[in-house]
MIDREN-405294 format. One record per atom (N, C-alpha, C): residue in one letter; x negated, z negated, y. Coordinates in steps of 0.02 Angstrom, whole numbers, padded with zeros to 5 digits, always signed. Layout:
// MIDREN-405294
AXZY ...
END
This chain:
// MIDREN-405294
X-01110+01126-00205 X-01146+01094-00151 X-01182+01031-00176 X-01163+00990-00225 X-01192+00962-00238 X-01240+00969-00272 X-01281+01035-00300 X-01379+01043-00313 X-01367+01056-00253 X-01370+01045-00190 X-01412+01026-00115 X-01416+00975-00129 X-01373+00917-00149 X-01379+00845-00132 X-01372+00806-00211 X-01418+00816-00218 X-01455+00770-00307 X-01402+00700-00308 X-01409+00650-00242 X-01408+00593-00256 X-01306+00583-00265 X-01292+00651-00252 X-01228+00646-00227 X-01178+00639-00329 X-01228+00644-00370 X-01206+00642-00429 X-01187+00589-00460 X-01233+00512-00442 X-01226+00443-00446 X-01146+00420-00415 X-01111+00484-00373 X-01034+00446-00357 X-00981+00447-00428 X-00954+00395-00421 X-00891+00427-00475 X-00826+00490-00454 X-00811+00507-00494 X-00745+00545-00475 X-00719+00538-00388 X-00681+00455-00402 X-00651+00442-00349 X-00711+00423-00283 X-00758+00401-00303 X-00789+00397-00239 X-00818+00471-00214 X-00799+00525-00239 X-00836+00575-00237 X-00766+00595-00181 X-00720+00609-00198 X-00660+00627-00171 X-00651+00579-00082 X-00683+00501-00107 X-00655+00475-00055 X-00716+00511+00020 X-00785+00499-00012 X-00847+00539-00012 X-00817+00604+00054 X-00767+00647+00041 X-00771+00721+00071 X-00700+00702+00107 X-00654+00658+00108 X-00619+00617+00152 X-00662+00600+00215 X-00714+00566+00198 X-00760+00522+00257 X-00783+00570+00298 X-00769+00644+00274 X-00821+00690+00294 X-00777+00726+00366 X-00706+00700+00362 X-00668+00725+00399 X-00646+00673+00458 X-00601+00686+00504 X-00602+00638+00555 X-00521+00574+00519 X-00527+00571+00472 X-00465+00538+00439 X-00484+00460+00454 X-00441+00420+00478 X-00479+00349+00466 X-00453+00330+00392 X-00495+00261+00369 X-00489+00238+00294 X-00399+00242+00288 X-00374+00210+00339 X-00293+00191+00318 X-00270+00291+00294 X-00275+00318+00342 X-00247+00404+00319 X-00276+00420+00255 X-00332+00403+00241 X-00368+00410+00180 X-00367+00387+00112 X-00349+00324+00121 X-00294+00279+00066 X-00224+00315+00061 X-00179+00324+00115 X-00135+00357+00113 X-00107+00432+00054 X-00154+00475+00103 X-00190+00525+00068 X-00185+00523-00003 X-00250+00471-00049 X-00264+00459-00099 X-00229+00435-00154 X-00159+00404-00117 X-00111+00327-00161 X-00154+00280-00169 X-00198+00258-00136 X-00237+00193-00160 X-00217+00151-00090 X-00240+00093-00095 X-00242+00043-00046 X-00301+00067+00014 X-00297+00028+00048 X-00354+00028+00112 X-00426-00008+00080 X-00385-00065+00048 X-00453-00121+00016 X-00491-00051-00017 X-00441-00029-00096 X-00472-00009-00145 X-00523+00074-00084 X-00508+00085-00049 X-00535+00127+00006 X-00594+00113+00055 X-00597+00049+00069 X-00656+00002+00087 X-00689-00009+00022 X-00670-00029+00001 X-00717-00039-00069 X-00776+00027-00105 X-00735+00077-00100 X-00763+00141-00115 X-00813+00153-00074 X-00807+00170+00010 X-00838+00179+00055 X-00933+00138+00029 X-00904+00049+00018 X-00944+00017+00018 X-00991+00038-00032 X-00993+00065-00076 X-01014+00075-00150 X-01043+00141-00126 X-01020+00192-00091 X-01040+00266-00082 X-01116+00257-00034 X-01081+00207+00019 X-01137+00196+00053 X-01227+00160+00023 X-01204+00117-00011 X-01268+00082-00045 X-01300+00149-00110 X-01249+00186-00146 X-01285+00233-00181 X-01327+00300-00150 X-01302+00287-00066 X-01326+00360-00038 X-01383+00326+00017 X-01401+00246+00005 X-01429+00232+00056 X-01444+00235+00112 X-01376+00226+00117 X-01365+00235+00215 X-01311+00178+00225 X-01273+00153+00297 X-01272+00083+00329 X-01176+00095+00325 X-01188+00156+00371 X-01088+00173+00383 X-01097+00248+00378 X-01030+00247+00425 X-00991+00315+00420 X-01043+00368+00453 X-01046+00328+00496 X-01093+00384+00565 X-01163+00409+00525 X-01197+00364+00485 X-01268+00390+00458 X-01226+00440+00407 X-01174+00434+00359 X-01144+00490+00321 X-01141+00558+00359 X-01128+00559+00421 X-01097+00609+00461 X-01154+00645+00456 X-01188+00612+00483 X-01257+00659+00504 X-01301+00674+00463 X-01304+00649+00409 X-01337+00662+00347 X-01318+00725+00304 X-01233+00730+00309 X-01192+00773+00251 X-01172+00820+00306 X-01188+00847+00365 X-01147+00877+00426 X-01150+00967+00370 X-01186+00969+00343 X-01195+01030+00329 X-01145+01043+00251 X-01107+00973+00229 X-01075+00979+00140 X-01010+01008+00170 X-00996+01035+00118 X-00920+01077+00114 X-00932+01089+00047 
END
């Protein structure tokens, strides 16, 4: 799925993972959970996914990626 989405290659590993987390109805804390990471190191990711995919939050992700699996 990712040759649909070119820009989706600029994530690392873990933001790629946290990436298809966001994609689900999990909030960050289940998602850190999930992961073994913290909430921060989970905000942090988010923050970084968002500026490489140029979009604001969660909700522009949603609607952008509604079609990734």
């Amino acid at each position: 799925m990712i040759l649909t989405y070119p820009e989706l290659k600029e994530l690392s590993s873990r933001e790629l993972e946290v990436f298809e987390h966001l994609l689900t109805d999990k909030t960050l804390s289940g998602i850190a959970e999930e992961l073994y990471i913290s909430y921060s190191a989970v905000h942090f990711h988010c923050k970084n996914i968002y500026r490489k995919l140029s979009i604001s939050n969660r909700k522009q992700l949603l609607i952008k990626y509604k079609d990734f699996q």
